[in-house]
TORDRENFI-25346 format. One record per residue: x negated, y, z of N, C-alpha, C in turn; residue in three letters; residue number from 1. Coordinates in nm, 4 decimals, padded with zeros to 6 digits. Layout:
BEGIN
[atom [X, Y, Z], [X, Y, Z], [X, Y, Z], "ALA", NUM];
...
// end
This chain:
BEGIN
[atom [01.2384, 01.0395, 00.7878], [01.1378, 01.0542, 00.8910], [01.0350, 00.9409, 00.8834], "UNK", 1];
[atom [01.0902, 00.8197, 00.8664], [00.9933, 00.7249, 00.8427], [00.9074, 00.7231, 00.7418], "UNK", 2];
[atom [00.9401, 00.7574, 00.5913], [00.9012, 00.7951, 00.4806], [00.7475, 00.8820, 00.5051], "UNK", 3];
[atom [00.7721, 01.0139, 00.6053], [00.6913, 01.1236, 00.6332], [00.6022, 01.0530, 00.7291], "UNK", 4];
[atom [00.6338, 00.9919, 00.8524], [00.5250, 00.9219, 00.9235], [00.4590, 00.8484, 00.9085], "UNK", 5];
[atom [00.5049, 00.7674, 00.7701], [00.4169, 00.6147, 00.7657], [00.3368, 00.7166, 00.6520], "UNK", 6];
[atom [00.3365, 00.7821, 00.5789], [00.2987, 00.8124, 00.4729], [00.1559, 00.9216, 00.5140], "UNK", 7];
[atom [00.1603, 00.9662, 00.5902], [00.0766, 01.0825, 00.6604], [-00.0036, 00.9782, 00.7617], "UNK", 8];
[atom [00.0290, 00.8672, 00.8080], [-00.0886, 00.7647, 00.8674], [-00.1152, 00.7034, 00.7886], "UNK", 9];
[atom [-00.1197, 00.6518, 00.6738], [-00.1606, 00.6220, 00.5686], [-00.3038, 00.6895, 00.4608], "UNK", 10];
[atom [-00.2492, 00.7972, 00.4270], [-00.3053, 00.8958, 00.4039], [-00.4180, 00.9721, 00.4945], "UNK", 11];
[atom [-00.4019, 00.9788, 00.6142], [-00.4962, 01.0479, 00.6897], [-00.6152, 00.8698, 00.7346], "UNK", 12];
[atom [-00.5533, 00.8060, 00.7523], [-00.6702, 00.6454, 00.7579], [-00.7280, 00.5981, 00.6377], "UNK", 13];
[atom [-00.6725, 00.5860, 00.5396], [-00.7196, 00.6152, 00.4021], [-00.8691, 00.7142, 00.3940], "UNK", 14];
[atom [-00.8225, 00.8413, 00.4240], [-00.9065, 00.9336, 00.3939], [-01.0436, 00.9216, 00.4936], "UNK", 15];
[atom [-01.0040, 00.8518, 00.6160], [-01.1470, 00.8250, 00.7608], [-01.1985, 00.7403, 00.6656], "UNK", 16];
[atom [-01.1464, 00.6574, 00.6304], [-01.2165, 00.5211, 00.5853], [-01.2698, 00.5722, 00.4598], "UNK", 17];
[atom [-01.3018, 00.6495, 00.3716], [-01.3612, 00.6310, 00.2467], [-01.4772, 00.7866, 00.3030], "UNK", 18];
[atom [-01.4219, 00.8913, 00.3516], [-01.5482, 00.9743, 00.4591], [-01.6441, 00.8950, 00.5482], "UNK", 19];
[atom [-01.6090, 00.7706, 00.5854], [-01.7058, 00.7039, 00.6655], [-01.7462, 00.5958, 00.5742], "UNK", 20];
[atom [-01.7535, 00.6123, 00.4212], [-01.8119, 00.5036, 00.3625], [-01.8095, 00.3928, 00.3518], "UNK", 21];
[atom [-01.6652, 00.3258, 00.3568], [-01.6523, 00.2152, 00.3750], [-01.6788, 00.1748, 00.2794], "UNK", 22];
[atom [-01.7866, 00.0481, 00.2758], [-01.8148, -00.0401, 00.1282], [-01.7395, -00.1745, 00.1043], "UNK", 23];
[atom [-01.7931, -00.2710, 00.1104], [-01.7187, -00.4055, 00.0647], [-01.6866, -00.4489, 00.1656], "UNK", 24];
[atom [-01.7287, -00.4495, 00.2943], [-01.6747, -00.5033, 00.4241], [-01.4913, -00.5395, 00.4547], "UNK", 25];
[atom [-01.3955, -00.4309, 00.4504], [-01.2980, -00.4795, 00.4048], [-01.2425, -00.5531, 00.3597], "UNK", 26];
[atom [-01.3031, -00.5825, 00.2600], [-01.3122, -00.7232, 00.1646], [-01.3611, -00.8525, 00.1646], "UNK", 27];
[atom [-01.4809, -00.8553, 00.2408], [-01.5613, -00.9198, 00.2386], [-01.5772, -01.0487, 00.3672], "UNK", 28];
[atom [-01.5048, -00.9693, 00.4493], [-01.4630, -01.0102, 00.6104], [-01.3336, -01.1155, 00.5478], "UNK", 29];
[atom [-01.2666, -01.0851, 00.5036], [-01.1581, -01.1713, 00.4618], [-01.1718, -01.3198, 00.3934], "UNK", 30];
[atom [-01.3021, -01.3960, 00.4209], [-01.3491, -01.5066, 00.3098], [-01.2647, -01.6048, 00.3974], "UNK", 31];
[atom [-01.2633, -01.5852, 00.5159], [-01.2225, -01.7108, 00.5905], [-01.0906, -01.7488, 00.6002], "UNK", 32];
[atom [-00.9916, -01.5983, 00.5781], [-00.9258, -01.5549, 00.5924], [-00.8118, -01.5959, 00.4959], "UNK", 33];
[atom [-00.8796, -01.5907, 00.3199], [-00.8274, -01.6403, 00.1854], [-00.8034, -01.8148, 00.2340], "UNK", 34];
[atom [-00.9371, -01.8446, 00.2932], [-00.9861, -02.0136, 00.2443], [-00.8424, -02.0969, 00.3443], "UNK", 35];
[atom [-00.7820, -02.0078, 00.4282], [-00.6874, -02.0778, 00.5390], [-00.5346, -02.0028, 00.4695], "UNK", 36];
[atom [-00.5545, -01.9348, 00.3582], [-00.4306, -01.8427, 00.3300], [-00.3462, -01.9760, 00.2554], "UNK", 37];
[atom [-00.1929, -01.9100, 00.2134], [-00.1000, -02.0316, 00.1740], [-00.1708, -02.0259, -00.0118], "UNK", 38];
[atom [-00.1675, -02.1320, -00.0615], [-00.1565, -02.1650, -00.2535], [-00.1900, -02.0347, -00.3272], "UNK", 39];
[atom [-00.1476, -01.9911, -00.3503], [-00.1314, -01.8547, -00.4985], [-00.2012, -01.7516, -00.3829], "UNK", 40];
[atom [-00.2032, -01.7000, -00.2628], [-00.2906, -01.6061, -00.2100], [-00.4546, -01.6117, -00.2204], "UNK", 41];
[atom [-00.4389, -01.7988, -00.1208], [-00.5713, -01.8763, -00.1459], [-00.6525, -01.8488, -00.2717], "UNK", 42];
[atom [-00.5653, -01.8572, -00.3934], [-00.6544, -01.8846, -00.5046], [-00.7158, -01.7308, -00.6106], "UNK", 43];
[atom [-00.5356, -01.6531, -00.6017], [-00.6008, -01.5217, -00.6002], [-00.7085, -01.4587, -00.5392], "UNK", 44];
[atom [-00.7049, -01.4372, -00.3980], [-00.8381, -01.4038, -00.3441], [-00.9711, -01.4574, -00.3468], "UNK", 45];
[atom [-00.9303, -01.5699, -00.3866], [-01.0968, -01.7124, -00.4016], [-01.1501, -01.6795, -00.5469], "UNK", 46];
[atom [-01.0355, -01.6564, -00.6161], [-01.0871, -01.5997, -00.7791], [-01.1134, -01.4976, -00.8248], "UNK", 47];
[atom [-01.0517, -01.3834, -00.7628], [-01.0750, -01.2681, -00.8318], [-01.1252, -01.1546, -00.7083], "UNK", 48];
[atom [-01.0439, -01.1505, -00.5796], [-01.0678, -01.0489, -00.4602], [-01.1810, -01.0687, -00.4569], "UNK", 49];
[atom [-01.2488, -01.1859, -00.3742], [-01.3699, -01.1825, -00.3390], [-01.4422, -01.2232, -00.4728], "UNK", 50];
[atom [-01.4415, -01.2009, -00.5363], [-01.5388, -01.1554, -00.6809], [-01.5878, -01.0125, -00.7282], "UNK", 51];
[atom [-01.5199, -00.9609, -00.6762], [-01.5466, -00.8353, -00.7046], [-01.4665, -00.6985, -00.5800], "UNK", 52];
[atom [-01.5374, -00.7513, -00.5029], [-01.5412, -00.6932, -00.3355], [-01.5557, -00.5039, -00.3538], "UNK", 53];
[atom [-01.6255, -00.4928, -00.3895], [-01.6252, -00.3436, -00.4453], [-01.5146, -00.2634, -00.5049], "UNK", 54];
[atom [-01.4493, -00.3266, -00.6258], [-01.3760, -00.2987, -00.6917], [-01.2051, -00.2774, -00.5789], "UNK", 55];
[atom [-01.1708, -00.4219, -00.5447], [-01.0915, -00.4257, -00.4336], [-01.0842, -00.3361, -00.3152], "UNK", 56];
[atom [-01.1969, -00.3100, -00.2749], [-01.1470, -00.2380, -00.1622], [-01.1441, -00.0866, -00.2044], "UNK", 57];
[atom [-01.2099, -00.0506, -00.3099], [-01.1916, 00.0752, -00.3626], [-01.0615, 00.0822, -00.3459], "UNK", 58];
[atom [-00.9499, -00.0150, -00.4543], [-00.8494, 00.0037, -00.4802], [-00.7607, 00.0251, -00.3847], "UNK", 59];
[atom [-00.8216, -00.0681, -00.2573], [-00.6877, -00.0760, -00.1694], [-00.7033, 00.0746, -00.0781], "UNK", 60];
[atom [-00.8203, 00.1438, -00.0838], [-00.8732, 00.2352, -00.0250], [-00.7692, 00.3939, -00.0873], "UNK", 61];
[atom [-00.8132, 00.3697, -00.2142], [-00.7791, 00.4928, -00.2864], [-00.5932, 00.5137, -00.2942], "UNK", 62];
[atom [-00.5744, 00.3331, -00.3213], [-00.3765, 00.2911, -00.3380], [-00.3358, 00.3519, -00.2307], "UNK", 63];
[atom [-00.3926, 00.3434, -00.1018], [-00.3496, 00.3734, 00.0366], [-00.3475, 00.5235, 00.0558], "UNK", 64];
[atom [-00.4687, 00.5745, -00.0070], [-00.4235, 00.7085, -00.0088], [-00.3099, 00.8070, -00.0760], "UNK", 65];
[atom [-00.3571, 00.7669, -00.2205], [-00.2440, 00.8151, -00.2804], [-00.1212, 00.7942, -00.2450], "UNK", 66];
[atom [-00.0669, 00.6420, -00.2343], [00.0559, 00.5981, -00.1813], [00.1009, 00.6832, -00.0869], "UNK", 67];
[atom [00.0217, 00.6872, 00.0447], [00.0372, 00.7782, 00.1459], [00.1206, 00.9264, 00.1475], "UNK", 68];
[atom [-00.0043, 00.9475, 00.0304], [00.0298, 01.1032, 00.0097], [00.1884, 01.1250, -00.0584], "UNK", 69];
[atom [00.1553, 01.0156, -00.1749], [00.3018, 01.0280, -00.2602], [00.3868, 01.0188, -00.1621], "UNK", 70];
[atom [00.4298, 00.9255, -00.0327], [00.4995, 00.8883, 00.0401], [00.5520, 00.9891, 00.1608], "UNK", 71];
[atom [00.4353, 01.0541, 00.1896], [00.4434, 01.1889, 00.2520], [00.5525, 01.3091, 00.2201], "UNK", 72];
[atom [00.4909, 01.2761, 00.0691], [00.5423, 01.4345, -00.0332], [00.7032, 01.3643, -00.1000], "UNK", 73];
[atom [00.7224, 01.2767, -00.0899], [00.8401, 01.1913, -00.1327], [00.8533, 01.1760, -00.3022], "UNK", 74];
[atom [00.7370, 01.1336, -00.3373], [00.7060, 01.1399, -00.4759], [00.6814, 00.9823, -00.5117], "UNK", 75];
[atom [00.8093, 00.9424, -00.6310], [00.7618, 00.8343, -00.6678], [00.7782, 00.7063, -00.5585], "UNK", 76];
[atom [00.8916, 00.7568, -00.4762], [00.8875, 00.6630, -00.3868], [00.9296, 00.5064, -00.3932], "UNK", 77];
[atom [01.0156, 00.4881, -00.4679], [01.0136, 00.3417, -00.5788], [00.8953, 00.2834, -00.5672], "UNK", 78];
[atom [00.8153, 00.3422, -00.6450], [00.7193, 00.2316, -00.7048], [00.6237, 00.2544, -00.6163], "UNK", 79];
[atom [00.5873, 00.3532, -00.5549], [00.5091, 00.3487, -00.4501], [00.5489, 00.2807, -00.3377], "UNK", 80];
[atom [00.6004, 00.2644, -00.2957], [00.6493, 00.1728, -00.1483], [00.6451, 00.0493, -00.2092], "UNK", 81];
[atom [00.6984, 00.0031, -00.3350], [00.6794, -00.1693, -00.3984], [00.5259, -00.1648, -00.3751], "UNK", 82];
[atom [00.4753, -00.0875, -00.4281], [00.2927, -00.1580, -00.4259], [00.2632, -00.1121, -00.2721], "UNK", 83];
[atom [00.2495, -00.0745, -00.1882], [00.2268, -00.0776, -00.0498], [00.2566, -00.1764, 00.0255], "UNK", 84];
[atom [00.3926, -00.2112, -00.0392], [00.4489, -00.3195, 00.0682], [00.3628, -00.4606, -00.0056], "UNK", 85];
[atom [00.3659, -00.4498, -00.1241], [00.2548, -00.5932, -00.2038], [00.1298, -00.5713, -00.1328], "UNK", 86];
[atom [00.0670, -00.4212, -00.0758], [-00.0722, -00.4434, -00.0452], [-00.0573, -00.4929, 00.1060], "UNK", 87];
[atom [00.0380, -00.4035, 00.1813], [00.0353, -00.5199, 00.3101], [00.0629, -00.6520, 00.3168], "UNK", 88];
[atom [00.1520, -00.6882, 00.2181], [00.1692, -00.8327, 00.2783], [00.0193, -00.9009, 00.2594], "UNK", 89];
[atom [-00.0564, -00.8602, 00.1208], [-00.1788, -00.9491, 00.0739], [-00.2233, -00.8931, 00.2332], "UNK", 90];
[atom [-00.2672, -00.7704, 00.3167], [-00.3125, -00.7673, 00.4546], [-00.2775, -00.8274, 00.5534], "UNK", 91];
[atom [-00.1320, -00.8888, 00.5546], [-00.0719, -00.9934, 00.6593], [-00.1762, -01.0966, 00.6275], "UNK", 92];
[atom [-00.1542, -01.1586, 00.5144], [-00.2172, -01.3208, 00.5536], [-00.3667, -01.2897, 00.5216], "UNK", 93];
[atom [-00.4550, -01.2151, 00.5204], [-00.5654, -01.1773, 00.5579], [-00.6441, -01.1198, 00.6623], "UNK", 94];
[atom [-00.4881, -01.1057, 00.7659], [-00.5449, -01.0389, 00.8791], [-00.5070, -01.1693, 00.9849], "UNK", 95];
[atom [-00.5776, -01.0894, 01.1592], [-00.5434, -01.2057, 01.2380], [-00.4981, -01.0786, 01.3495], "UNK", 96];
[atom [-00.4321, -01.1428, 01.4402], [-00.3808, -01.0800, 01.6118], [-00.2962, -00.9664, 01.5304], "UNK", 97];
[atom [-00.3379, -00.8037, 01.6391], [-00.2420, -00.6996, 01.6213], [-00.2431, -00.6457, 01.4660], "UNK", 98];
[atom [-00.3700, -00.6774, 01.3736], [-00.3745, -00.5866, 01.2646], [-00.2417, -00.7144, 01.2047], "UNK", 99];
[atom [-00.2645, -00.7973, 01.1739], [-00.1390, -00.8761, 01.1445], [-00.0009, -00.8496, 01.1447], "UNK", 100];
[atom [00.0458, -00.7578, 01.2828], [00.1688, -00.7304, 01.3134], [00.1720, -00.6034, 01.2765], "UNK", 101];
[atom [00.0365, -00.5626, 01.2769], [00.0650, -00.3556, 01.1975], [00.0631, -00.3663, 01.0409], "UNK", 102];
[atom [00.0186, -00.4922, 00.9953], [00.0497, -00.5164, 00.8216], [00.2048, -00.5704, 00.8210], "UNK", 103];
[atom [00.2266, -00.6333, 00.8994], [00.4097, -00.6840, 00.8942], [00.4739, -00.5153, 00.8866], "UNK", 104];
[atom [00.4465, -00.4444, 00.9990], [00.5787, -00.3212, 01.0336], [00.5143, -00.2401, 00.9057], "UNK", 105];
[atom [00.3891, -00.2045, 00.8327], [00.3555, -00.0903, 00.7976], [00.4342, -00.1526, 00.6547], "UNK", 106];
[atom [00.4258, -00.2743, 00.5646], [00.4746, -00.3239, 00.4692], [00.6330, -00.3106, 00.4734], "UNK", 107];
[atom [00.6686, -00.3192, 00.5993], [00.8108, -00.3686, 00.5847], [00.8259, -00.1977, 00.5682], "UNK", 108];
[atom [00.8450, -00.0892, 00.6469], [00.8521, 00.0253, 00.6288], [00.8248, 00.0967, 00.4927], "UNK", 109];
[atom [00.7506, 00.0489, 00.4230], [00.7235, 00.1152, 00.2818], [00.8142, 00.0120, 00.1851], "UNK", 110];
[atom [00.8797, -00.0804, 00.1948], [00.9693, -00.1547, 00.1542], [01.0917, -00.1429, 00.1552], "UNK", 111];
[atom [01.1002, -00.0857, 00.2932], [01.2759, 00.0007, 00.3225], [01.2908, 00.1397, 00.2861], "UNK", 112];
[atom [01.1352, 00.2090, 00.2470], [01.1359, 00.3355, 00.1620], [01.1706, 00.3250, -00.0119], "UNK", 113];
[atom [01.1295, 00.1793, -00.0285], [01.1187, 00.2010, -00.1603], [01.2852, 00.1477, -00.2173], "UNK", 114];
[atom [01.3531, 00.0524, -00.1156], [01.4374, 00.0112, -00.1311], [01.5402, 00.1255, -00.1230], "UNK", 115];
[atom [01.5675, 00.2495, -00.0050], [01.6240, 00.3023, 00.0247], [01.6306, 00.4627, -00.0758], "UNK", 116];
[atom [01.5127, 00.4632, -00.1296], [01.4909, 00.5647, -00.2402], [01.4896, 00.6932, -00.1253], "UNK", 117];
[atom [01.4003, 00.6324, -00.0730], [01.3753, 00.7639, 00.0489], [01.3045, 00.9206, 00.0067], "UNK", 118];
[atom [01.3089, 00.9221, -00.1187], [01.2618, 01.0853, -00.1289], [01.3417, 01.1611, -00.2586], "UNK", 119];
[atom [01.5025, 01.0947, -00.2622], [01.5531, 01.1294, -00.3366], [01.6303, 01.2108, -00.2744], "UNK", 120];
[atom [01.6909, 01.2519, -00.1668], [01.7678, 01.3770, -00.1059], [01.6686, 01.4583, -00.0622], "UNK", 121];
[atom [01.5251, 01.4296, -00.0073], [01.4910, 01.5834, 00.0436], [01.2809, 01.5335, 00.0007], "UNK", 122];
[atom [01.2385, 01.5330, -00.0982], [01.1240, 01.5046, -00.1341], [01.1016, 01.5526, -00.2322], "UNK", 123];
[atom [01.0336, 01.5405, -00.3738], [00.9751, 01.5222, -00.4549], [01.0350, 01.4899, -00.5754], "UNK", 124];
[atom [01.1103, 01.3125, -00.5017], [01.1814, 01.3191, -00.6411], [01.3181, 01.3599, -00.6670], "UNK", 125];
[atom [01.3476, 01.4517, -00.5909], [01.4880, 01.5593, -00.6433], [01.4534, 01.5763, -00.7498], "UNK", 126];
[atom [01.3200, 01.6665, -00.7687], [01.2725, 01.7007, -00.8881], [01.2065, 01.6310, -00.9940], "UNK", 127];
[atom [01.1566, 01.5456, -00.9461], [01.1187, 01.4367, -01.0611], [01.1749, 01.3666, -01.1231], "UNK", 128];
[atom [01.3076, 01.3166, -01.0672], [01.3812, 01.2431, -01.1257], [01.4673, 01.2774, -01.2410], "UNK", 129];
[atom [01.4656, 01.4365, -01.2076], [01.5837, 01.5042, -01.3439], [01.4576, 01.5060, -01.4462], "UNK", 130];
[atom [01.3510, 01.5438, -01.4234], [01.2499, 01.6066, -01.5210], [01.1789, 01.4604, -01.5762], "UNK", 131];
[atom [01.1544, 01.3048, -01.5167], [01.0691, 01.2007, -01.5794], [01.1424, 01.1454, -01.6160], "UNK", 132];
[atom [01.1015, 01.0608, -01.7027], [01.2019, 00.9424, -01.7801], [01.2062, 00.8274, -01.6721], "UNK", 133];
[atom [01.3015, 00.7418, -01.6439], [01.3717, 00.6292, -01.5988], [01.2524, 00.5507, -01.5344], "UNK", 134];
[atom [01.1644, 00.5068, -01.6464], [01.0722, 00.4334, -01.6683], [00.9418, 00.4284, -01.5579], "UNK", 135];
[atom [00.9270, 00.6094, -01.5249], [00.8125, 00.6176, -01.4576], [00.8540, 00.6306, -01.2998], "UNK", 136];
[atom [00.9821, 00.6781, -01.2544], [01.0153, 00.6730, -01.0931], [01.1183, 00.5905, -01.0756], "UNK", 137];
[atom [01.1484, 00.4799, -01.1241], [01.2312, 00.4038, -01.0954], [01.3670, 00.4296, -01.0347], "UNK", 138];
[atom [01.4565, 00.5754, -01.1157], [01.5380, 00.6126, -01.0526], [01.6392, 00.6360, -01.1588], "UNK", 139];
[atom [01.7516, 00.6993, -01.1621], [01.8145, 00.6969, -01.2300], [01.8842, 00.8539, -01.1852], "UNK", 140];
[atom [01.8642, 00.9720, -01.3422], [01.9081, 01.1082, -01.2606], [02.0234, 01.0861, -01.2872], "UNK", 141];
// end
């Protein structure tokens, strides 16, 4: 159930946000945000995020969707919930107040999906897992 709810608010906010054109703002709002973040966040975002503001929020735009969707449909839920939960945390220490605590629960939730192999009894990867190699759903048929 969690798998299906976080994955379908994901997916459906994903999809507002790139219909309403979101450009670099996402990204871009976050300068103050990097410059107060801990060592290796600080320097990642000082070097490469805000270098290429466009590129980034595409990614985190489009990751969020797909993820979503995969997460929805219970596809790939391994490796999809690992990179969700990597994109919220980089949203924890970039965010401030409630979005802060909705990047803590929304990360931790796609973390206990990916940990829990939440779309291997009733999703997606029933079937994926007999039919892909090891390599690509992180599962074992």
């Amino acid at each position: 159930l969690v798998r299906i709810l976080v994955g379908g608010l994901l997916a459906v906010q994903a999809w507002n946000m790139l219909q309403g054109g979101a450009g670099e703002e996402p990204v871009t709002h976050t300068r103050e945000a990097y410059a107060a973040a801990p060592g290796i966040v600080k320097g990642f975002g000082e070097s490469v995020v805000l270098v290429h503001p466009w590129f980034f929020t595409k990614l985190a735009l489009f990751g969020t969707l797909l993820g979503g969707m995969a997460l929805f449909l219970g596809a790939f839920t391994r490796p999809v919930g690992f990179f969700l939960a990597f994109l919220f945390l980089n949203m924890f220490f970039v965010s401030e107040g409630t979005d802060r605590l909705l990047a803590l629960i929304l990360g931790a939730c796609c973390l206990a999906c990916a940990i829990s192999r939440a779309g291997v009894r009733s999703g997606a990867d029933v079937f994926l897992g007999e039919r892909l190699p090891v390599w690509v759903t992180w599962t074992r048929a």
